[in-house]
N, C-alpha and C positions, 0 to 999 in steps of 0.2 A: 520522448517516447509517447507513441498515441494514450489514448484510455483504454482500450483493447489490449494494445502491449502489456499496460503496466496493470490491467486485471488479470491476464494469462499468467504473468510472472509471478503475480503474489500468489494465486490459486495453486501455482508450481510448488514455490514455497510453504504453500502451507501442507501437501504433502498431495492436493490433486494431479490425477496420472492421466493419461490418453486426452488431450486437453485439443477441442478445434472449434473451430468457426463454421455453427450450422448457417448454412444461407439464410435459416426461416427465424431460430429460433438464437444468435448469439453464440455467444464462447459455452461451450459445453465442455464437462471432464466427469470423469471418477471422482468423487469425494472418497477420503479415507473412511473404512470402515461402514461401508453403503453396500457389501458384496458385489461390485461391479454395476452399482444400477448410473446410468449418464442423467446426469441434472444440469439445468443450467448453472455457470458460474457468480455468484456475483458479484457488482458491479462497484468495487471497491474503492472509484474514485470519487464517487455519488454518496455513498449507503455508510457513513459514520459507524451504524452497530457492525458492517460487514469486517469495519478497518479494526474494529474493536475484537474482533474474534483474530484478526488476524497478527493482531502488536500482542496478545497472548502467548501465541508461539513464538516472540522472540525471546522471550527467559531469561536468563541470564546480560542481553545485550542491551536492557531497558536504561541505562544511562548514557549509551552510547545512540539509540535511538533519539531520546530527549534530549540529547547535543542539537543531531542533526535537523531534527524538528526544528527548535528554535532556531537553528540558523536558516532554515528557508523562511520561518513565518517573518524572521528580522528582514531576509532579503526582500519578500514579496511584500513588504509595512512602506518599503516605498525611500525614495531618498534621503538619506541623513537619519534615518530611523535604526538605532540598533537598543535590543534589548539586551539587560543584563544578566549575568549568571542571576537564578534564584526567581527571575520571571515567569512571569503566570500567562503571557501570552500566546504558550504553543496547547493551552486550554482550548482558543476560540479559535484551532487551525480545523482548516477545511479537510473535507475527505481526504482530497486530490494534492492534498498538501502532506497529510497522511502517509497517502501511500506512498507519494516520491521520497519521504525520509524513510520509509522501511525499506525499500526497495537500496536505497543506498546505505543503510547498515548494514547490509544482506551482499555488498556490493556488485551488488545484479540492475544497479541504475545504468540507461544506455542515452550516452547523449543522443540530443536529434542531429540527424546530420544535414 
């Protein structure tokens, strides 16, 4: 998925509605509880506090996120590298690492094709 994609999707997720791509201005939607005013989205593969508001609304599915987390940060640690249950290493994961384990808790991850 581009970054675009996977900021549309989680903004979808998190309950933003009428969601597009202004030419000028980026992904734009409806925030919940905004009375219809359009803001920009953001940019939840970059912006850590953004991924932080948004691993909030997962609730109840926080240990099946923190699976999937740690299995990308072990994938992306590079060859022969796996960590184990009880690791601290999906601590120092990237935004964009973030968002692909929400995205596939949520199972709304779309391979690239």
């Amino acid at each position: 998925m581009t970054d675009e994609q996977i900021n549309a999707a989680i903004a979808e997720a998190c309950g933003w509605t009428d969601i597009l791509d202004h030419p000028e201005f980026g992904l734009m939607g409806i925030e919940p509880d905004t009375h219809g005013c359009r803001t920009a989205i953001a940019w939840y593969t970059y912006d850590l506090n953004a991924m932080h508001d948004a691993e909030k609304t997962l609730k109840r599915m926080g240990p099946e996120y923190a699976r999937t987390l740690l299995d990308i940060v072990s994938r992306n640690a590079g060859v022969g590298v796996q960590y184990a249950h009880g690791s601290f290493a999906h601590i120092k994961a990237t935004a964009r690492q973030r968002a692909e384990a929400f995205l596939r808790t949520l199972g709304k991850w779309e391979e690239a094709k």
